[in-house]
N, C-alpha and C positions, 0 to 999 in steps of 0.2 A: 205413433198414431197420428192421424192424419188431422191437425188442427183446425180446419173450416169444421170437419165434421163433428168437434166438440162444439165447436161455437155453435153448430145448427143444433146440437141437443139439447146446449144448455137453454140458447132462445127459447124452447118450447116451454118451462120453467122447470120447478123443481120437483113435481111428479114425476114426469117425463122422465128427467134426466134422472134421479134417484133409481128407476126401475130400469133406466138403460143402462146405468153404472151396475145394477147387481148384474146383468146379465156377460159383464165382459171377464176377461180373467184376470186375476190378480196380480197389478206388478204391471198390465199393459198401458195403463193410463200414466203418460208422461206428458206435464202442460208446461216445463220450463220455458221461462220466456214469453208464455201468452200473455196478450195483451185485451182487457175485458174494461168495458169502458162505457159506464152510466147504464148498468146492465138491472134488471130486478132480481135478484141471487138468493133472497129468500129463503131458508130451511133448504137451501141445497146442498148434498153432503162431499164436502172435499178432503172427508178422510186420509190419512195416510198417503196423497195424490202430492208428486214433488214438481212444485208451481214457482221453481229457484228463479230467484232475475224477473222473475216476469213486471209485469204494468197493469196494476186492477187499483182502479178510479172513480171515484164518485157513482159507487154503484150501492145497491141496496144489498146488505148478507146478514140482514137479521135472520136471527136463530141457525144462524150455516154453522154447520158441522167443518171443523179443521183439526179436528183429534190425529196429532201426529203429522200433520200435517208438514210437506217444508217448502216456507216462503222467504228462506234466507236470499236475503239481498233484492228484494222483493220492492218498487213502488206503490203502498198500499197509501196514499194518502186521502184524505176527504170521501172513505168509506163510512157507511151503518154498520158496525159490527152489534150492536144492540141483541144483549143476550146469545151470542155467539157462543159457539164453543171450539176455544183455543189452544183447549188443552196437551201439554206436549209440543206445542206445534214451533215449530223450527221458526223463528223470527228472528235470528242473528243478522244486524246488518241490512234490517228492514226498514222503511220510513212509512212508519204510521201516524204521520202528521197533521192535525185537524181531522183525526175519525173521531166517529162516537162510539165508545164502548162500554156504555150504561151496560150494565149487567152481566157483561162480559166474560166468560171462566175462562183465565188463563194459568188455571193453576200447571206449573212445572213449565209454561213454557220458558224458552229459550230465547233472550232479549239481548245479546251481548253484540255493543256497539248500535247498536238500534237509535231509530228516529224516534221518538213518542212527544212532540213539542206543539204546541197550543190544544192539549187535547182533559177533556172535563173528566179526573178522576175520582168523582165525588160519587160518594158509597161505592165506591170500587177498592178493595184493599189490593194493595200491591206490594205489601211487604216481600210476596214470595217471588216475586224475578229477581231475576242480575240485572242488575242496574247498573251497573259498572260500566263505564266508557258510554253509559246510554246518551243521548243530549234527550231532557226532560223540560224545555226553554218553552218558556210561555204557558208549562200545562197548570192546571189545578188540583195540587194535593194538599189541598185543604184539609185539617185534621188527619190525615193519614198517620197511621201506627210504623212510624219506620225505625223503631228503638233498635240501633244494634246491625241494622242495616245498613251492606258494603254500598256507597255512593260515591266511589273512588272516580277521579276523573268524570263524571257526570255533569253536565251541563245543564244548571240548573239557574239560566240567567230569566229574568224576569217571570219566575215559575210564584204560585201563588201557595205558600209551603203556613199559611198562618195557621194556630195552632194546631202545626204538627207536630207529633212527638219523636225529637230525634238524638233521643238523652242517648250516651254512645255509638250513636252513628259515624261509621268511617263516609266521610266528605273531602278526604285528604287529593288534593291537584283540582277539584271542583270551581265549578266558576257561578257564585250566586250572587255576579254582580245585578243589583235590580230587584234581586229576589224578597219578596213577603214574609218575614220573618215572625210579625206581629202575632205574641203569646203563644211561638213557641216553646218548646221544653229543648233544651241543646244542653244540658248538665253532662259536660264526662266527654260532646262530642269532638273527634281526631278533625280536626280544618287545617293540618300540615300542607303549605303549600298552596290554599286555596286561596280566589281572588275574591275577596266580600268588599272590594273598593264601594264607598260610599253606601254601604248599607245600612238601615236604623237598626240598630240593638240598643236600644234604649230603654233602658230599666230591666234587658235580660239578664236572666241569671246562666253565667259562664263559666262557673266555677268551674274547675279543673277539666277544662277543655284546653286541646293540645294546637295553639297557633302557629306551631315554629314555622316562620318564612314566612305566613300567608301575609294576603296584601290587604290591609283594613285601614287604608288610607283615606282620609274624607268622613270617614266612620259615623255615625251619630251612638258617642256611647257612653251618653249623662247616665249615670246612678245605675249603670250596667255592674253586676259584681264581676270579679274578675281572680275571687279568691283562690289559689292554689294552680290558677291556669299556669300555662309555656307559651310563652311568646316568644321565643329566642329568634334573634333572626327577624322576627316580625316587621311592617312596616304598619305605624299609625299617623305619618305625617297626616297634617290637616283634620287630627281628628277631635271631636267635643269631649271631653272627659270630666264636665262635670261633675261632683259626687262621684265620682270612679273608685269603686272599692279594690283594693289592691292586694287585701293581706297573705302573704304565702306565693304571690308569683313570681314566677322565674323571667328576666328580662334579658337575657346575656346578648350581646351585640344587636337590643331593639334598633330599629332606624327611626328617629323623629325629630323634623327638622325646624316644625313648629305644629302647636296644638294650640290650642283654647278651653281653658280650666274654669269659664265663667258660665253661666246661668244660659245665656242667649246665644252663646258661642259667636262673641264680637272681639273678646280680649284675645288678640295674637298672641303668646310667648314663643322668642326662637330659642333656637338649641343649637349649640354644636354639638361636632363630633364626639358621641359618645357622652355626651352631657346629660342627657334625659335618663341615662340608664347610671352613670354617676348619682343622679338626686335620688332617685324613686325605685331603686333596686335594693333587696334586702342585703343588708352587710356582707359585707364579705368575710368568711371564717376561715380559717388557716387550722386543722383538726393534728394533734400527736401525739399515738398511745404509746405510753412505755410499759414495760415488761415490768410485773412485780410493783415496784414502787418508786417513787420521782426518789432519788438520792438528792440530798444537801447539793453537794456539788451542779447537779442537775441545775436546780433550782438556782442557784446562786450565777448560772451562765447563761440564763433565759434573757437578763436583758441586753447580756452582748448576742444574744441569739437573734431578738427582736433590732437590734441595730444593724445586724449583717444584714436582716431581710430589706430595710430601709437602704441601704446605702447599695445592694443589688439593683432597687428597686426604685430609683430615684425619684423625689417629690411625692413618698406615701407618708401617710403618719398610720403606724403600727401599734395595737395595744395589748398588754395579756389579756384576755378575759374572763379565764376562770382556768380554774384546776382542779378536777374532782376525781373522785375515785369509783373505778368502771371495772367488771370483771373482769380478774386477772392482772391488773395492773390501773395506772393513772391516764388521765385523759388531761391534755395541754390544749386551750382553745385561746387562740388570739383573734382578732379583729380590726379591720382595717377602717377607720376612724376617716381617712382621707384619700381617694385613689389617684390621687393627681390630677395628671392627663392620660392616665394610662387606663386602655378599655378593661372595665371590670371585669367581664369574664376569658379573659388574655391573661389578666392580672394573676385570678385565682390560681389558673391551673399552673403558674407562673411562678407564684408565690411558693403553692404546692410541692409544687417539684424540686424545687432547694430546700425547703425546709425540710421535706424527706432526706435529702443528700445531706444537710448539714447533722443531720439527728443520729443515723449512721455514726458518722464520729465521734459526736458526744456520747454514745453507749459503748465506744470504743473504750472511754474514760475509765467505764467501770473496770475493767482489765488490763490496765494501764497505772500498776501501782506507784510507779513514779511519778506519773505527770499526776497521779492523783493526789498524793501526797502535798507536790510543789503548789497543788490549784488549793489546800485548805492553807497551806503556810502566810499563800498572797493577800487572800482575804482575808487572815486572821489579821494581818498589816494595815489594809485597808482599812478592819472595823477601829483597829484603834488607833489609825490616822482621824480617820471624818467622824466617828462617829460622835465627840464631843462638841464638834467645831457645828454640824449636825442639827443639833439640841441649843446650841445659841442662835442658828438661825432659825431655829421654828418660831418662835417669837415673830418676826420678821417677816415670816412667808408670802406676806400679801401683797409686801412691798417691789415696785419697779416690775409689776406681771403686765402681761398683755394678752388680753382675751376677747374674744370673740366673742361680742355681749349684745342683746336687746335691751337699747334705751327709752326708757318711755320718760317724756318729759311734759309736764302738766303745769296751769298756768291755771287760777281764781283769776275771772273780769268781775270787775268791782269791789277790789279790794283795799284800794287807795279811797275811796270816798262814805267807806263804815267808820261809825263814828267810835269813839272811844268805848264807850258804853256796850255797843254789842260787837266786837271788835272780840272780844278777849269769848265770847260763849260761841260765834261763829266759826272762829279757830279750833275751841275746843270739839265742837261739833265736826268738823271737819274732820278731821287727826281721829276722832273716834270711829268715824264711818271708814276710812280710809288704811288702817291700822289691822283688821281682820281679814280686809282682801289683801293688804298685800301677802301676808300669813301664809293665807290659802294659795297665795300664786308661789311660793316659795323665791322670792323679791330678796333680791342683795343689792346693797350700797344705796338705802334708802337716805335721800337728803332734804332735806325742808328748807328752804328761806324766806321767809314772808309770807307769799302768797302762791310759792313754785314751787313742786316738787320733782324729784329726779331718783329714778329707781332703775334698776339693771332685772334682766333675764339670762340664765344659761339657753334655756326656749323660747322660739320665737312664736311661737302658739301661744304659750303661757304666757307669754308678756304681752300679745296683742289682746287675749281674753280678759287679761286683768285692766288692762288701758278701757276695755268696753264695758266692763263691769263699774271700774270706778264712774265714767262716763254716765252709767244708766242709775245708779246708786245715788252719787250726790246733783244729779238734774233731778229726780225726784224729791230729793230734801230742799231744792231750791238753790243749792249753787248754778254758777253758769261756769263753764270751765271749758280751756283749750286743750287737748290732746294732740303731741308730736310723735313719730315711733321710728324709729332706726336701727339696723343692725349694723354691726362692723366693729372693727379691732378696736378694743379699749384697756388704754395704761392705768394701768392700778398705782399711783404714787402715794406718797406720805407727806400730807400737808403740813408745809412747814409753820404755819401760822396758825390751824385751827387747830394742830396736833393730832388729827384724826385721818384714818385712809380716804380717798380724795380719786376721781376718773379726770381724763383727757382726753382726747382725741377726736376725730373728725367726725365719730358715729355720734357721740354727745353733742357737736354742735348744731349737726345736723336736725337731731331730734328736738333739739330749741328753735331751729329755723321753720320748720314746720309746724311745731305749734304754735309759735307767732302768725303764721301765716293762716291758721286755722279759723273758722268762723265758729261762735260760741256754740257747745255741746257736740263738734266736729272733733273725729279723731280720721288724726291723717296720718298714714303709712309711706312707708318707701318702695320701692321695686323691689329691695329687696326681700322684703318684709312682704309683698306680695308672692313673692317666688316659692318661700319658703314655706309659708302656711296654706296658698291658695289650691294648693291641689290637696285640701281635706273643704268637708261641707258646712264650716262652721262659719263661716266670715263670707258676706258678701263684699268684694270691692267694687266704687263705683270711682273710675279712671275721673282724674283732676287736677285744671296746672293753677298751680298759685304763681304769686311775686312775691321775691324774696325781700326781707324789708329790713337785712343786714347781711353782706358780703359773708362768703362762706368758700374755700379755694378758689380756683378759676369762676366762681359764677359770684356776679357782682349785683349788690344791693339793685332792685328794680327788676332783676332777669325774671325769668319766667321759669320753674321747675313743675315736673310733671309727677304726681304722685297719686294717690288712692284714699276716697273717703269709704271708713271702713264701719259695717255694723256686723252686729252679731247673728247669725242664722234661726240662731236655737235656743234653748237652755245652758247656759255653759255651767249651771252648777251641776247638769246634771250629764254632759259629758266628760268631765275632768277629774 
């Protein structure tokens, strides 16, 4: 059909044209390719009319009838669809960019790969298009109901999405860099592969949403939960993680090269390789069911089992963890205590896979009544080689260890100038107050001299909690006291002089050089001691270089050392 002569019908408006469309025959009207441009369109009906590729512009089509309509591939930008009807209508691969479409019915149409970007979808529900491959950049789906809704590949940068609800929403390959996330619902949602570089999620709740790969680098994502999520693959360089609830998530080959675990997100931490998913990834398990029940023999070759895995395995420390009884047979669960330098989740299925291969043979055992025989004769050997010699070193055991211990090292100012008189009720006072927190902190190698005391931690939570407790406890009662705190390797020896068990090494001295350097009711931590506890919300550190005011290895009396003045967040009696 002859195109001027649309244009001259439609000019007349939509009386006109509506009663010259019924009069034509069905099927003649072909507008592909037209071009309609700042037109008044008005309740004119473009039914089932195929308007493919065409250029329709800044025109008015309030209340226009498009029922079935196909405007695939179509420039529709900076139209009035206002109360339109779009229903059905072919819009694949269309740019409806800047229209307005208050009131719009586009139920069932067909939006796939479509423009829809800076455009106000507010009381417009659009749960029911495909959205998928759309770009959605710059519009407003504010509160929109989009639970469970496919938003694969969608371009949804600088789109205004605040509380929307998009609790299992696939958003997987999407790009919401920019994008308003503010009190949305996203529980459950798939973000595989998406880019939310530098987006606030801050205090959302993530739980078991699927990150694998996506890129949440720059992130803003204080007191965000993050329980049960997958990040595998993720990337969070650069991101805030304060209060970051972690419990139940999967981290396997996370990328983060450094983050900031503090309040204002000022405190850098860097990370190597595969470092971040070493600290903060949940153990590594090594799971193996036997048939029936763990035989003697079994049991008695678990820890040449757990040695093969070590020594496959180089630089892990391997531990049993338990052995229970599972239908049908025993369940063997070890744990990896230490992964080296080796990426935990490489490790695992690493781990996995020999253990299966070596288990194989040891069930070979049970059918094997020779070698079975020779394996009870060795150890019947061994029990009564070691086992007396055994039972004379138990006695002993504490003696020449070395452990990896938090020292807290504590120091009364003004204790040289109490007189004799309350000397002896200030001490006792002291010792009383001091005596039920360590209890409560579960405190080893408690030592007293004067006016210093020296306690060890297996936890370094639990040792920096009790360092702030005694700290908050006896400054209330009126002492003024120094607090040091360090972790690292400490020798367990046997003092030759005081006859009692006795620590050394560099974590103890260190913990003394700090609290000398402390100022009264100041408890001061190490880096390491930061590292370890700082990514939980109990401890604020507040970055601090003191002078050291006695040589300690390479750094000499005078230097300058940089560590953390540390308070407590919370209630710690009533977290612990």
């Amino acid at each position: 059909m002859d195109k001027n002569r649309v244009l001259k019908e439609l000019k007349k408006g939509a009386y006109s044209w509506n009663n010259w469309r019924k009069s034509q025959a069905l099927g003649d009207l072909n507008l592909d390719n037209i071009e309609l441009n700042e037109l008044q369109l008005d309740n004119v009906d473009f039914s089932k009319i195929s308007m493919r590729n065409s250029v329709i512009k800044n025109c008015s089509l309030k209340n226009a009838d498009f029922i079935s309509a196909n405007l695939a591939g179509s420039d529709l930008q900076n139209n009035d669809f206002s109360s339109a009807k779009l229903i059905a209508a072919r819009l694949n691969e269309a740019n409806l960019s800047g229209s307005i479409l208050t009131d719009a019915n586009m139920l069932t149409a067909s939006t796939r790969d479509a423009k829809l970007e800076n455009i106000n979808f507010n009381g417009h529900d659009i749960s029911g298009l495909n959205l998928k491959n759309t770009s959605l950049a710059g519009s407003n789906l504010e509160g929109q109901n989009l639970s469970r809704v496919d938003l694969s590949n969608t371009n949804l940068q600088e789109t205004n999405l605040s509380g929307a609800d998009l609790t299992y929403a696939v958003l997987n390959g999407s790009n919401l860099t920019s994008a308003n996330l503010r009190n949305a619902k996203l529980e459950g949602a798939q973000f595989k592969s998406a880019n939310l570089c530098g987006v606030d999620l801050n205090g959302m709740d993530l739980s078991e949403c699927d990150f694998t790969r996506a890129n949440l680098s720059n992130c803003d994502l204080r007191e965000a939960n993050f329980s049960k999520a997958n990040l595998a693959q993720a990337i969070i360089s650069g991101a805030l993680l304060w209060k970051l609830q972690t419990r139940g998530w999967a981290i396997p080959n996370i990328v983060c090269t450094y983050a900031f675990w503090d309040k204002r997100g000022e405190d850098k931490t860097t990370y190597r390789n595969h470092e971040f998913e070493r600290i903060f990834a949940e153990a590594i398990t090594i799971e193996l069911r036997y048939p029936y029940r763990l035989t003697a023999n079994e049991l008695a070759t678990l820890p040449i089992f757990t040695e093969h895995l070590e020594a496959v395995h180089w630089g892990i420390i391997l531990r049993l963890k338990s052995i229970t009884d599972v239908a049908g047979g025993a369940l063997v669960t070890f744990v990896v205590e230490e992964p080296g330098s080796h990426s935990p989740s490489e490790l695992k299925a690493s781990l996995q896979g020999e253990a299966d291969r070596i288990q194989v043979a040891q069930l070979a055992l049970r059918t094997n009544s020779k070698l079975h025989l020779d394996l009870k004769e060795k150890i019947g050997i061994i029990k009564e080689e070691f086992w007396p010699r055994l039972l004379e070193l138990a006695a002993d055991h504490d003696r020449d260890q070395v452990r990896n211990l938090t020292v807290v090292f504590m120091d009364l100012k003004g204790f040289s100038s109490w007189g004799d008189d309350e000397l002896s009720e200030k001490l006792s006072l002291f010792r009383g107050l001091v005596k039920p927190i360590l209890k409560k902190w579960n405190a080893s190698y408690p030592n007293m001299e004067g006016d210093s005391l020296r306690v060890t931690f297996r936890n370094a939570s639990a040792g920096l909690a009790c360092a702030c407790m005694m700290r908050n406890v006896l400054t209330a009662a009126g002492f003024e006291l120094r607090i040091g705190v360090e972790l690292g390797e400490v020798s367990v020896i046997h003092n030759e002089v005081t006859e009692v068990t006795d620590l050394e090494g560099v974590a103890v001295s260190m913990a003394a050089r700090l609290e000398a350097a402390a100022e009264p009711g100041e408890v001061l931590a190490s880096h390491k001691i930061r590292h370890y506890t700082g990514h939980r919300d109990l401890f604020e550190f507040t970055p601090k270089r003191v002078r050291l005011k006695k040589s300690i290895g390479e750094k000499k009396e005078g230097d300058f050392v940089d560590c953390f003045l540390v308070t407590a967040n919370t209630s710690l009696q009533e977290v612990f």
